[in-house]
matplotlib code that plots the C-alpha trace (Angstrom):
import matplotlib.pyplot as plt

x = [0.1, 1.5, 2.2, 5.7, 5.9, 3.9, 1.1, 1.7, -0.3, 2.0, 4.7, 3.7, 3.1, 6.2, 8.3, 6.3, 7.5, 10.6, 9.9, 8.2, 11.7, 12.1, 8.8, 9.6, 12.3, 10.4, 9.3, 5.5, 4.0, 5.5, 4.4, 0.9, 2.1, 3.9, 1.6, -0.4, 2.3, 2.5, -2.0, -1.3, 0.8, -2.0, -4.8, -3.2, -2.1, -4.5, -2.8, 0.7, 0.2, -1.0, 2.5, 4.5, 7.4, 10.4, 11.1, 9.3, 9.3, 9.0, 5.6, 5.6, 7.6, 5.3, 1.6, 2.8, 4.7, 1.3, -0.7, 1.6, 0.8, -2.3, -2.9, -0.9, -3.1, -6.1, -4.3, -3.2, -6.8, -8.3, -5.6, -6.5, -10.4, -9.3, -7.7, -10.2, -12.7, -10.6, -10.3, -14.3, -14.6, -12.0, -13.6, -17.0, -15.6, -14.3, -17.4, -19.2, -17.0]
y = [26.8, 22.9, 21.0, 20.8, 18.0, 14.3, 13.4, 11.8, 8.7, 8.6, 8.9, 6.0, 3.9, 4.5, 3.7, 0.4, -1.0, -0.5, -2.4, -5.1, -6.6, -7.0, -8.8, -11.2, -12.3, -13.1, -16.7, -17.0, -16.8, -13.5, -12.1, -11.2, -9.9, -7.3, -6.8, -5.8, -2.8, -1.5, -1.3, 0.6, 3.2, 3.2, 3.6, 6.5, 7.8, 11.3, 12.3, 11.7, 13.6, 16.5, 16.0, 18.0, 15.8, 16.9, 12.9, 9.9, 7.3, 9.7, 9.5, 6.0, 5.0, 6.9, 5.2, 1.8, 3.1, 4.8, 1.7, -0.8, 1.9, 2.1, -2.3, -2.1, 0.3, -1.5, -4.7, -3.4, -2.0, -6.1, -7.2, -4.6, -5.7, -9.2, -8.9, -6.8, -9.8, -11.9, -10.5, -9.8, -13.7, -14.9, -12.4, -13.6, -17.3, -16.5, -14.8, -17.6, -20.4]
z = [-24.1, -24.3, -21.3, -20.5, -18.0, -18.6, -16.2, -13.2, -13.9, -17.8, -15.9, -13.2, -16.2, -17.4, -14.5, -13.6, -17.2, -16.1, -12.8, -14.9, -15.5, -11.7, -11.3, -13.9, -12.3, -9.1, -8.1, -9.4, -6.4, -5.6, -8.5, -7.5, -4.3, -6.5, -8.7, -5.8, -4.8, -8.0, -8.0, -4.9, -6.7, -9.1, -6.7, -5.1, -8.3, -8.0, -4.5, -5.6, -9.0, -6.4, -4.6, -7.2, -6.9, -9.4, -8.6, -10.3, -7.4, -4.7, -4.5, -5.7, -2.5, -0.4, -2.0, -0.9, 2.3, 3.3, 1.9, 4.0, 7.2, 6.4, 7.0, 9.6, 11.4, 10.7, 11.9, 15.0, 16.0, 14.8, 17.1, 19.7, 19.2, 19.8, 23.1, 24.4, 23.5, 25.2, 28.6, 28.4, 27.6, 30.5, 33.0, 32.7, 33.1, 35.9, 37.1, 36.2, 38.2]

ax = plt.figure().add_subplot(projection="3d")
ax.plot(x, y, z, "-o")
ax.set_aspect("equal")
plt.show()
């Protein structure tokens, strides 16, 4: 038997043409920032064809939504890492005075 329905990564191809119109209209140097979300969709391509979504930019939407968590978690924990540095550093100054 034939497939019915178009793989998920022809699919992804597909609608990021489409989106290609918006990104040309973008200043230039927001251009490779968007270029950047739409190699997000393609990196998680594999897990959001394994979503089953009856939509296209479902799981589109939710690769760069996860991506953008997925910085922003690694961000927090740097910025976490930092403080903690911090207070280690002003406690042994004042240890030191």
């Amino acid at each position: 038997m034939g497939r019915t329905i178009l793989s998920y990564r022809i699919m992804l191809e597909e609608e990021l043409r489409k989106w290609k119109r918006f990104q040309d209209m973008l200043r230039i140097d927001d251009r490779g920032i968007f270029e950047d979300m739409t190699d997000v969709c393609r990196r998680y391509a594999s897990e959001a064809g394994n979503l089953a979504s009856p939509s296209k930019v479902e799981p589109m939407f939710l690769s760069i939504l996860f991506a953008h968590h997925k910085t922003l978690k690694q961000l927090q924990e740097k910025t976490q890492q930092m403080k903690k540095q911090r207070s280690v550093t002003s406690s042994e100054e004042e240890s030191v005075v």
